[in-house]
Biopython code that builds the backbone (N, CA, C, O; Angstrom):
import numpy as np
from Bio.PDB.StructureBuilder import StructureBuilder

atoms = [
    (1, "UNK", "N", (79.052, 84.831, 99.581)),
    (1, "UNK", "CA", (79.623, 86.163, 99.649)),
    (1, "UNK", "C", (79.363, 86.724, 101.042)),
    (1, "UNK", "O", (78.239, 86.846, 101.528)),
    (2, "UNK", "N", (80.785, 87.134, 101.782)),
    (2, "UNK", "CA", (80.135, 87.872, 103.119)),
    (2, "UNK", "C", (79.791, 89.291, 102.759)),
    (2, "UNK", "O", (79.768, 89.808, 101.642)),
    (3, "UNK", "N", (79.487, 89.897, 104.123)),
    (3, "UNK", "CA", (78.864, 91.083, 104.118)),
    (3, "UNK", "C", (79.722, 92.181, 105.272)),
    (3, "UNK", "O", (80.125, 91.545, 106.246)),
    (4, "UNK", "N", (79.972, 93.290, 105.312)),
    (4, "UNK", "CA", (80.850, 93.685, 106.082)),
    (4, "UNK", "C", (80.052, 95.205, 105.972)),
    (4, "UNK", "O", (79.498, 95.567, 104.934)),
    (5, "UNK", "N", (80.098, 96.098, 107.330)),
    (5, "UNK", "CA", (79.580, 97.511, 107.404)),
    (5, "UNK", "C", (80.338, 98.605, 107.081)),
    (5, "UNK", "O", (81.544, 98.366, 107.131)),
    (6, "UNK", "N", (80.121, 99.438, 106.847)),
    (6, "UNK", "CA", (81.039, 100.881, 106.729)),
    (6, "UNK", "C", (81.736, 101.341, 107.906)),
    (6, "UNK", "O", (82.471, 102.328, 107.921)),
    (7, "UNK", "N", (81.410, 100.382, 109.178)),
    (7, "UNK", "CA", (81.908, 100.658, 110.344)),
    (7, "UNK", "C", (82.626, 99.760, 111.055)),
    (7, "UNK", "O", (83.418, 100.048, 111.951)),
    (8, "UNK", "N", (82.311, 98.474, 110.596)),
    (8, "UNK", "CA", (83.598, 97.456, 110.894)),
    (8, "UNK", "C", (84.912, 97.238, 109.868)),
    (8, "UNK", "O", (85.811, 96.407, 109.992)),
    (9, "UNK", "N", (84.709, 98.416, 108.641)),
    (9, "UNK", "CA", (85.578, 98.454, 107.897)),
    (9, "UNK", "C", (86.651, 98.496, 108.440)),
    (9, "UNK", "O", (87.540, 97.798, 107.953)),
    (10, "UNK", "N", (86.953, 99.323, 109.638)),
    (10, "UNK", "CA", (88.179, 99.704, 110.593)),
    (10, "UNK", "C", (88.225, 98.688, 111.451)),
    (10, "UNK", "O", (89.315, 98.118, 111.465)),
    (11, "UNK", "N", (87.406, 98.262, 112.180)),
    (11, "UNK", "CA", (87.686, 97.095, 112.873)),
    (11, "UNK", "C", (87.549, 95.599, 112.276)),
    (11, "UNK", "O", (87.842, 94.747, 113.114)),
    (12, "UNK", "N", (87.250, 95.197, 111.279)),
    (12, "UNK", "CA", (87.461, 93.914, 110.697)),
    (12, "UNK", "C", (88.302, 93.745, 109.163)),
    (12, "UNK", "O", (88.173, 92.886, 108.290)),
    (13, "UNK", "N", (89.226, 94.974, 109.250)),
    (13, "UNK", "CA", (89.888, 95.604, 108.183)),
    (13, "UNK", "C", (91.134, 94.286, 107.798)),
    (13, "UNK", "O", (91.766, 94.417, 106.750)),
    (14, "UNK", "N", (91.430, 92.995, 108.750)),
    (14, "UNK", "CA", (92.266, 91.975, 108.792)),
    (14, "UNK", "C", (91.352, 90.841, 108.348)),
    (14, "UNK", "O", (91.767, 89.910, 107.659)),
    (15, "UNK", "N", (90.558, 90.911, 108.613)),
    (15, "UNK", "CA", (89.154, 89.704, 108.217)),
    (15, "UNK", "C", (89.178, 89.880, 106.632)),
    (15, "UNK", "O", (89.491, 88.990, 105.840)),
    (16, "UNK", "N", (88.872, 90.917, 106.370)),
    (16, "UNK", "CA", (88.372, 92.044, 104.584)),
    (16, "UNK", "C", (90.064, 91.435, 104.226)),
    (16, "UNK", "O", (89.976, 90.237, 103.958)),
    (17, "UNK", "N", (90.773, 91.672, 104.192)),
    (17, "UNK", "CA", (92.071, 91.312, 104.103)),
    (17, "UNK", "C", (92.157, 90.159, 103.774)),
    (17, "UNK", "O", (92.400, 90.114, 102.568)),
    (18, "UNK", "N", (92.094, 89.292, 104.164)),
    (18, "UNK", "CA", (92.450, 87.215, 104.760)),
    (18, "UNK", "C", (91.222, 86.984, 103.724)),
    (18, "UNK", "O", (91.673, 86.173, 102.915)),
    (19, "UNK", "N", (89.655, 87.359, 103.290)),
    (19, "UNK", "CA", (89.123, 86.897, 101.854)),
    (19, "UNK", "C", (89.158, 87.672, 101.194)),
    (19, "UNK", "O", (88.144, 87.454, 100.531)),
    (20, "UNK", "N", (89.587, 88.516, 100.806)),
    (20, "UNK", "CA", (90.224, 89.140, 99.833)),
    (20, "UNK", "C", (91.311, 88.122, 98.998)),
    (20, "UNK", "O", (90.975, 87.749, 97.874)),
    (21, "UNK", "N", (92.376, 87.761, 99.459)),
    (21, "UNK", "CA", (93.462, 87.342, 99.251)),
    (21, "UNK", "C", (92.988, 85.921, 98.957)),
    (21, "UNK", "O", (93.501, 85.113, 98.183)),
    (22, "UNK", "N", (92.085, 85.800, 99.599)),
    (22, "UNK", "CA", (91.184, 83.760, 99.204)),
    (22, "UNK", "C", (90.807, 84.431, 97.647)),
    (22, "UNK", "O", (91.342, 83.870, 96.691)),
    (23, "UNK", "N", (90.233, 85.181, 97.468)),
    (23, "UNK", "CA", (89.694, 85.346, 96.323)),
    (23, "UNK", "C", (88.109, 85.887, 96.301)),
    (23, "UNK", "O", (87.476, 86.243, 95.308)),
    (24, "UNK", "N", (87.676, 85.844, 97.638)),
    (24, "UNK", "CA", (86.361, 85.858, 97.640)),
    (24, "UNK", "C", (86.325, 87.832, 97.709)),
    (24, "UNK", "O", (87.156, 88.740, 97.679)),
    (25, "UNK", "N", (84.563, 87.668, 97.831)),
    (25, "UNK", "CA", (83.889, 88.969, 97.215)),
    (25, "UNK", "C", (83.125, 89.332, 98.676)),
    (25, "UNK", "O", (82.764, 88.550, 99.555)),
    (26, "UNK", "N", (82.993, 91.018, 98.609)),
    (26, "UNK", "CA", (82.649, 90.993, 99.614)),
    (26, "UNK", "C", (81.773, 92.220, 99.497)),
    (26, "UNK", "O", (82.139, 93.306, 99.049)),
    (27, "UNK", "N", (80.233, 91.827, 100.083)),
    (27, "UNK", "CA", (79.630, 93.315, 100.155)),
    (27, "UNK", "C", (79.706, 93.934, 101.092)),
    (27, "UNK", "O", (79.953, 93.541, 102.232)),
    (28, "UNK", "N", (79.380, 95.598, 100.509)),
    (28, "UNK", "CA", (79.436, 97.090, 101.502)),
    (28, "UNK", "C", (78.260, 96.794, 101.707)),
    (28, "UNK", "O", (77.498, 96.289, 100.883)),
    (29, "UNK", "N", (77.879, 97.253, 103.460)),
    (29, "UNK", "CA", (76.255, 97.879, 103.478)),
    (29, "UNK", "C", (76.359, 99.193, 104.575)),
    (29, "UNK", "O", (76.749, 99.265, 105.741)),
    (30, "UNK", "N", (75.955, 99.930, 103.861)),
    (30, "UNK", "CA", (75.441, 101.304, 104.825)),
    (30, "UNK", "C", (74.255, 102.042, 104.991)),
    (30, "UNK", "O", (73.687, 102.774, 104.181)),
    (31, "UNK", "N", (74.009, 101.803, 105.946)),
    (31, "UNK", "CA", (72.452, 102.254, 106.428)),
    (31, "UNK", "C", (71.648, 101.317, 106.072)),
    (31, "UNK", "O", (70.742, 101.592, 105.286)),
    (32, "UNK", "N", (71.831, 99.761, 106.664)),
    (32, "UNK", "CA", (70.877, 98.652, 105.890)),
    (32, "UNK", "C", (70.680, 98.459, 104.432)),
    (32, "UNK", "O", (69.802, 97.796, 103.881)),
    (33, "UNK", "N", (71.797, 99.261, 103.810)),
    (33, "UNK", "CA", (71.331, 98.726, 102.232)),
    (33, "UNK", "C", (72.997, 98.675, 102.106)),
    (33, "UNK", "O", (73.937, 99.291, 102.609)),
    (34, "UNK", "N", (72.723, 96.938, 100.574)),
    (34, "UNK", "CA", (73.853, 97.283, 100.234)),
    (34, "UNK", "C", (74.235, 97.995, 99.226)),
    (34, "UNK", "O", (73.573, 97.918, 98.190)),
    (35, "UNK", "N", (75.560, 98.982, 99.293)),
    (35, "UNK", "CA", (75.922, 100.047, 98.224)),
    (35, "UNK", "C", (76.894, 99.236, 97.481)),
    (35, "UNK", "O", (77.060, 99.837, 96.420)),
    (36, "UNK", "N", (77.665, 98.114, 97.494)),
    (36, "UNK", "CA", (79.049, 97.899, 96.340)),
    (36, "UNK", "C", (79.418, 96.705, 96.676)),
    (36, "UNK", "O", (79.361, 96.525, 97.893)),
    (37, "UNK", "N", (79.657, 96.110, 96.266)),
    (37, "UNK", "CA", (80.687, 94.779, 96.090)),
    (37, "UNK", "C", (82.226, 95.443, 96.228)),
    (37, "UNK", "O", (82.384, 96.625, 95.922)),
    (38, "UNK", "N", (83.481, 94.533, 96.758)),
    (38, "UNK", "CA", (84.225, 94.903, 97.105)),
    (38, "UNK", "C", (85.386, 93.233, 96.843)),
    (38, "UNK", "O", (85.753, 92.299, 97.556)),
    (39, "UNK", "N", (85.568, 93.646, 95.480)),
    (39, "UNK", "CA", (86.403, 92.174, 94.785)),
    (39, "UNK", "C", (87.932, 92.158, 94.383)),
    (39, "UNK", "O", (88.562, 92.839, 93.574)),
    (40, "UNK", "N", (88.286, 91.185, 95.197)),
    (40, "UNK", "CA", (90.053, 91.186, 94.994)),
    (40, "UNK", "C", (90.590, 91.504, 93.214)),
    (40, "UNK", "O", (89.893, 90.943, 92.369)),
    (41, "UNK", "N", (91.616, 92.252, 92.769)),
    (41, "UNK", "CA", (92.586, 92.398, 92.025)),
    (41, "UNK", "C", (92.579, 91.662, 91.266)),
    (41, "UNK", "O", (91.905, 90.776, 91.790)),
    (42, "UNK", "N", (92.908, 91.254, 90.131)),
    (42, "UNK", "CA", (92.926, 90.293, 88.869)),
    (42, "UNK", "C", (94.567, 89.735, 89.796)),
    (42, "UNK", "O", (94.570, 88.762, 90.550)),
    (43, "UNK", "N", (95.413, 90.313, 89.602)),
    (43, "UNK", "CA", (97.117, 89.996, 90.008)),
    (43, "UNK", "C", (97.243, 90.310, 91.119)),
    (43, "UNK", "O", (97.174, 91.454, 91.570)),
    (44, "UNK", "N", (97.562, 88.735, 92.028)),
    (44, "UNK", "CA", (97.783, 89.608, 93.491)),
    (44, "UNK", "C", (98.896, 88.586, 93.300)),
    (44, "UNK", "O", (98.598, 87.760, 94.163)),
    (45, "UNK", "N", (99.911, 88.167, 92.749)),
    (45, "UNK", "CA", (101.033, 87.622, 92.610)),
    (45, "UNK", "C", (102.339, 87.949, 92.692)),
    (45, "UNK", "O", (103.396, 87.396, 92.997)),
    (46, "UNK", "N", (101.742, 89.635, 92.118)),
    (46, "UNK", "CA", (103.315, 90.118, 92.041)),
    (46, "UNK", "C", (103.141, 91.726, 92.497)),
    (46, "UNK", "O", (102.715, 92.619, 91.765)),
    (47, "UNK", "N", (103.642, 91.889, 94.097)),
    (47, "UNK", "CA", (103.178, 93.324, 94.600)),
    (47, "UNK", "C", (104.105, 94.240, 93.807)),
    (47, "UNK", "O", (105.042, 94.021, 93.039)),
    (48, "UNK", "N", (103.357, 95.630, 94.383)),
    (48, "UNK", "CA", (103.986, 97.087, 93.347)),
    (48, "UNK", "C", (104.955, 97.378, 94.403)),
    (48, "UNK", "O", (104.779, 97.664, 95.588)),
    (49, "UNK", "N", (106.397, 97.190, 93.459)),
    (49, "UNK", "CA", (107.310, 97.829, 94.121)),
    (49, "UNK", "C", (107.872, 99.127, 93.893)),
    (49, "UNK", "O", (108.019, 99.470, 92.720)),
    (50, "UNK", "N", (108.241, 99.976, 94.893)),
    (50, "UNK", "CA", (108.090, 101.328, 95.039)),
    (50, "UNK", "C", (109.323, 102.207, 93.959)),
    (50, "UNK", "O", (109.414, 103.273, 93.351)),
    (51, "UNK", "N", (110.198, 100.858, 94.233)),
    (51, "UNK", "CA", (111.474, 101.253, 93.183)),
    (51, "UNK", "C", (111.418, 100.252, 91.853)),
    (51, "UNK", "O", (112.214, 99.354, 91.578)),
    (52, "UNK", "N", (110.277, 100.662, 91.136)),
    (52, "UNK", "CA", (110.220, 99.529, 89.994)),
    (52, "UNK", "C", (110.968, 100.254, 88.642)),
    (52, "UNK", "O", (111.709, 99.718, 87.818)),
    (53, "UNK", "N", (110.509, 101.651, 88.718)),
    (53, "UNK", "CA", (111.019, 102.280, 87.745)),
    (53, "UNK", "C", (112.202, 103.063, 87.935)),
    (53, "UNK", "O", (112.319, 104.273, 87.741)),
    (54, "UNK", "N", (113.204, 102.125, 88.395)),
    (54, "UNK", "CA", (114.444, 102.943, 88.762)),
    (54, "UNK", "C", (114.845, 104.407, 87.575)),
    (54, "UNK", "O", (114.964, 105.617, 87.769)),
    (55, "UNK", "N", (114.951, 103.577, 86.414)),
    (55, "UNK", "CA", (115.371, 104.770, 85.626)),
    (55, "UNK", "C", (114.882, 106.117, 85.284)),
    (55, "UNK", "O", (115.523, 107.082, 84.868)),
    (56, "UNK", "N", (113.948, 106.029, 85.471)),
    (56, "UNK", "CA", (113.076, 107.147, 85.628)),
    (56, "UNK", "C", (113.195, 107.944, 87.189)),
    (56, "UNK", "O", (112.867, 109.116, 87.370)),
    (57, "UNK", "N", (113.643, 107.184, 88.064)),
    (57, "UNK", "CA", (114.330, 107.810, 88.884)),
    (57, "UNK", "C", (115.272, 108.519, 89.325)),
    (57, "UNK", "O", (115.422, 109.390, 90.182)),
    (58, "UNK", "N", (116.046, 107.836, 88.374)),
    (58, "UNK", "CA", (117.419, 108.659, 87.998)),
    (58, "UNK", "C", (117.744, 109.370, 87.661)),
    (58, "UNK", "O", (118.676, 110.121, 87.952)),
    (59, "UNK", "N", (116.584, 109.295, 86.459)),
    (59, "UNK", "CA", (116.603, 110.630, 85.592)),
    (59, "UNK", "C", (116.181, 111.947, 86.681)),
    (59, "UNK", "O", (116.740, 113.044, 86.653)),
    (60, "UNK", "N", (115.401, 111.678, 87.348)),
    (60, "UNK", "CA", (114.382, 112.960, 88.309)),
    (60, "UNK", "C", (115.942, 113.314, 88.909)),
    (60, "UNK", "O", (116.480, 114.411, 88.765)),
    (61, "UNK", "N", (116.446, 112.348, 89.493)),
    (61, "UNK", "CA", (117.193, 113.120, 90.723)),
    (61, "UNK", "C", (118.901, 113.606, 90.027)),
    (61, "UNK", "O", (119.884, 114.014, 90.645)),
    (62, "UNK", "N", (118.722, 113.360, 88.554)),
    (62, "UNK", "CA", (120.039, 114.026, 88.413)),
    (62, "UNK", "C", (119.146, 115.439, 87.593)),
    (62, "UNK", "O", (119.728, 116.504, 87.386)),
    (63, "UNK", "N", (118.148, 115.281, 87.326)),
    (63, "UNK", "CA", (117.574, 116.869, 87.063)),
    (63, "UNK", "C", (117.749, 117.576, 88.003)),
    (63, "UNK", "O", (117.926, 118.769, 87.756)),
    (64, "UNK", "N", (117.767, 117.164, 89.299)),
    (64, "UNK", "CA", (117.359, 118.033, 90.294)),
    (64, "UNK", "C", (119.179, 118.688, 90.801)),
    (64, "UNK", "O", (119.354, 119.652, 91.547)),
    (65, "UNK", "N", (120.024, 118.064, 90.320)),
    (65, "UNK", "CA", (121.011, 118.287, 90.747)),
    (65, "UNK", "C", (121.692, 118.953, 89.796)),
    (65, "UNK", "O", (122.920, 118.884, 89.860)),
    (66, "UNK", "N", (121.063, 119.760, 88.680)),
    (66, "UNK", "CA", (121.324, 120.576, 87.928)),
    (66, "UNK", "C", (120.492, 122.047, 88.222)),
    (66, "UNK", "O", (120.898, 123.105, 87.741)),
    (67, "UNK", "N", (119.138, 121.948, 89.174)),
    (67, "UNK", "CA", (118.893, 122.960, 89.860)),
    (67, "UNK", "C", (119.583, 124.071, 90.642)),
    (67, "UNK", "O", (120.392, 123.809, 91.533)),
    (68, "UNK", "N", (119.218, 125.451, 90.261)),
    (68, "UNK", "CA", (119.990, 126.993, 91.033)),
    (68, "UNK", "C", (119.313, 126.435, 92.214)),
    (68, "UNK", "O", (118.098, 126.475, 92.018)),
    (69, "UNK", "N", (119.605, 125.932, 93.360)),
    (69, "UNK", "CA", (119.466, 126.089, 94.530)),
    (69, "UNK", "C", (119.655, 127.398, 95.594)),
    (69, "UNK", "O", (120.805, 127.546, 96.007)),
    (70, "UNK", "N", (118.967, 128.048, 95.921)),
    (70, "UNK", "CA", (118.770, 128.940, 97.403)),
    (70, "UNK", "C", (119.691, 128.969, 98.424)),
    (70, "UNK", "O", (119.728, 127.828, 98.885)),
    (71, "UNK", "N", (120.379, 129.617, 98.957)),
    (71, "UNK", "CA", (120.771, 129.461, 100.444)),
    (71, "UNK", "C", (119.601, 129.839, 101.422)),
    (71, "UNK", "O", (118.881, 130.758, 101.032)),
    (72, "UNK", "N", (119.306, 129.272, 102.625)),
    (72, "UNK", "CA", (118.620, 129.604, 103.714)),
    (72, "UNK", "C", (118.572, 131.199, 103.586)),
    (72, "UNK", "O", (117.438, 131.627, 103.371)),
    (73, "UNK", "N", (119.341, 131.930, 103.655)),
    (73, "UNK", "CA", (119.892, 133.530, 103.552)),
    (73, "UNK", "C", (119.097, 134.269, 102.495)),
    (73, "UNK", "O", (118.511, 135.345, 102.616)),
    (74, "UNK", "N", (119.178, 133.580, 101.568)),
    (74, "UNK", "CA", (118.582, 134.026, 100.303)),
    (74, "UNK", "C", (117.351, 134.137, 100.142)),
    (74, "UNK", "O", (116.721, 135.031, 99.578)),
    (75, "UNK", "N", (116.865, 132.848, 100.845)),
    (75, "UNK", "CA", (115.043, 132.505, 100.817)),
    (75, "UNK", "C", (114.640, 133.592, 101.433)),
    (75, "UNK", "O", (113.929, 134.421, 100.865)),
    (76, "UNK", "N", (115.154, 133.749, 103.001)),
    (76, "UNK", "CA", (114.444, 134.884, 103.814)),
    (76, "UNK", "C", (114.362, 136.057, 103.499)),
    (76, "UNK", "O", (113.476, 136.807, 103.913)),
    (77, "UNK", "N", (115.296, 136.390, 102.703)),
    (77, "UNK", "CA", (115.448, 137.875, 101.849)),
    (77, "UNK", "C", (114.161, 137.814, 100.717)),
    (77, "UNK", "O", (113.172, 138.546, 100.684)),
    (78, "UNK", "N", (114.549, 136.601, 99.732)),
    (78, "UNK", "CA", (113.528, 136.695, 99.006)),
    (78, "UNK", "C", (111.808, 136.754, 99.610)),
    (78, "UNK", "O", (111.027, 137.436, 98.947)),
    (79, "UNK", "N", (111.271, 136.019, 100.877)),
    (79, "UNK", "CA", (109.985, 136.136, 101.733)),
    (79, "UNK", "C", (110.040, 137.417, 101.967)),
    (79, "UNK", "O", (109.179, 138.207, 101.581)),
    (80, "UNK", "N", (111.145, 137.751, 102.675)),
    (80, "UNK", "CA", (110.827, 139.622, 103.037)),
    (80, "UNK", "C", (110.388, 140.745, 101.806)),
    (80, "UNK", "O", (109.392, 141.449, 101.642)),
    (81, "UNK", "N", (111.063, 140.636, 101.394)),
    (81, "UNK", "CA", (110.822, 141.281, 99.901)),
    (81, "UNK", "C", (109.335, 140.807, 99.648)),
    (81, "UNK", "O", (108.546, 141.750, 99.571)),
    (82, "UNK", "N", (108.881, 139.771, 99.527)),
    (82, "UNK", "CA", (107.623, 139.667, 98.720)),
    (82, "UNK", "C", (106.554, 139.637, 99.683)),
    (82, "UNK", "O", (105.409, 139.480, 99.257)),
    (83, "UNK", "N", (106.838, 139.815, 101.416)),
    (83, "UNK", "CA", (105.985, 139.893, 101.854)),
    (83, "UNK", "C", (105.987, 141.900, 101.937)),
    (83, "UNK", "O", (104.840, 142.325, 102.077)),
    (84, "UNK", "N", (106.646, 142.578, 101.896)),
    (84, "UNK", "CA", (106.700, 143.925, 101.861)),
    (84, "UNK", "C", (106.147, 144.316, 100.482)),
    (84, "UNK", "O", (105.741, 145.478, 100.502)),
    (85, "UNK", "N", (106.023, 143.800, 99.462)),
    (85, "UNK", "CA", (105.378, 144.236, 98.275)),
    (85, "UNK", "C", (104.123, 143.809, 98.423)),
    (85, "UNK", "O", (103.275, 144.658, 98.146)),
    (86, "UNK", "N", (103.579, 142.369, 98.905)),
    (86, "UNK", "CA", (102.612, 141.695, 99.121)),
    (86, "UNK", "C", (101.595, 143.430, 100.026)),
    (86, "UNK", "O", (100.987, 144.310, 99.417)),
    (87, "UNK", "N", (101.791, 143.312, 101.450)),
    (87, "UNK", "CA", (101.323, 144.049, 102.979)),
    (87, "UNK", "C", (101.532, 145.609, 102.143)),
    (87, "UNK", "O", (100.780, 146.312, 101.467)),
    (88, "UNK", "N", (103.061, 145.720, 102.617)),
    (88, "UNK", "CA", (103.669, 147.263, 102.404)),
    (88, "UNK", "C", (104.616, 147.375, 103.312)),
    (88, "UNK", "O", (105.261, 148.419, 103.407)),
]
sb = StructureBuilder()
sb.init_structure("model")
sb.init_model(0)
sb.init_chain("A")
sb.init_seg("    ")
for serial, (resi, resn, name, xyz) in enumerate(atoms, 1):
    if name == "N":
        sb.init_residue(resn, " ", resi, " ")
    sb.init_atom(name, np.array(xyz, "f"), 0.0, 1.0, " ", f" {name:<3s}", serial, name[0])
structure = sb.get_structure()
C-alpha cells in the first residue's frame, strides 16, 4: 500500500489516479500520522454519464416551458418596488 500527503494530493493527484484505477489502496497522512485509507470504487467499468437520465430531463425542461416568465422590464420594476418597501 503506498502512502501519499495532504500536500502532494495536488501535486501527485495523476500518480493517486494511475493506482487507483490498478486497484490498489492508498494511505492519507497529515501531520505524520495516518488519518484514512483512500480505496478505488467497487465499478470503475462503466463511467456516470451526465445525460443518463434523459427522461427525467425532459420532463424538467418542458415544466419549465410552461413557466410565467418575466420580461427584463418587469424584473426591474418588480426590484424597485421591493427595494422601496424593503429601505423606503
Amino acid at each position: 500500500m503506498e502512502t501519499i500527503s495532504t500536500s502532494q494530493l495536488r501535486t501527485k493527484s495523476s500518480d493517486l489516479i494511475k493506482t487507483l484505477t490498478n486497484g490498489g489502496n492508498v494511505s492519507l497522512i497529515h501531520r505524520s500520522r495516518k488519518v484514512g485509507v483512500i480505496v478505488p470504487t467497487a465499478d470503475l467499468s462503466s463511467p456516470i454519464h451526465p445525460l443518463a437520465n434523459v427522461a427525467e430531463l425532459k420532463k424538467i425542461i418542458g415544466n419549465h416551458s410552461k413557466l410565467r416568465l418575466l420580461s427584463q422590464n418587469q424584473r426591474e420594476k418588480n426590484y424597485a418596488k421591493h427595494l422601496l418597501s424593503k429601505y423606503g
